[in-house]
C-alpha positions, -999 to +999 in steps of 0.1 A: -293+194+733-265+193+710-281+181+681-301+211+685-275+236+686-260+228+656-293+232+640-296+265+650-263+270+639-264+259+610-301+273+606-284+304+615-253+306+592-275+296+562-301+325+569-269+349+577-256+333+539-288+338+520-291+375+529-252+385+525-253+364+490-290+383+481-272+415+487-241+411+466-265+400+439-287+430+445-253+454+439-240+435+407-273+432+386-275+470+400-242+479+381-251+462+354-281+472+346-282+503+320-289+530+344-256+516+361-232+512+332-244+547+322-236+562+356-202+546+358-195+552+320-202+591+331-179+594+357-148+572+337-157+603+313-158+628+338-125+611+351-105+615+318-114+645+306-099+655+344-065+640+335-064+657+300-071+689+313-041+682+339-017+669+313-026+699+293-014+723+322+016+704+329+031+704+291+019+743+291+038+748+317+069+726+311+066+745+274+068+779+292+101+763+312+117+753+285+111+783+263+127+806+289+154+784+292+163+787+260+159+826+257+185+829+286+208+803+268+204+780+298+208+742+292+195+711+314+217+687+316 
């Protein structure tokens, strides 16, 4: 009886293995392939074209601060 639970366990844990390990392979060759690279290199574009639209903005707007600021003779300090 014993001996043949551990079988089955171990039967079990290998199968449960074999099918978790096929599926992470599945993912990475996925993501590597070229249809993957090309998705993920389009949203990394997508991404920093994003932030330089942003970082535009903010130095628009800290130009427009500090433009003011000097027209009313204020200082930062």
């Amino acid at each position: 009886m014993r001996r043949g639970l551990w079988i089955a366990l171990g039967l079990g844990l290998g199968a449960g293995l074999a099918v978790l390990i096929a599926s992470q392979v599945r993912r990475a060759t996925q993501a590597l392939s070229p249809e993957g690279l090309g998705q993920s290199l389009g949203q990394a574009t997508q991404a920093a074209t994003g932030l330089v639209g942003e970082v535009r903005q903010a130095a628009k707007r800290r130009e427009a601060e500090l433009r003011a600021a000097l027209l009313t003779g204020q200082t930062e300090e």
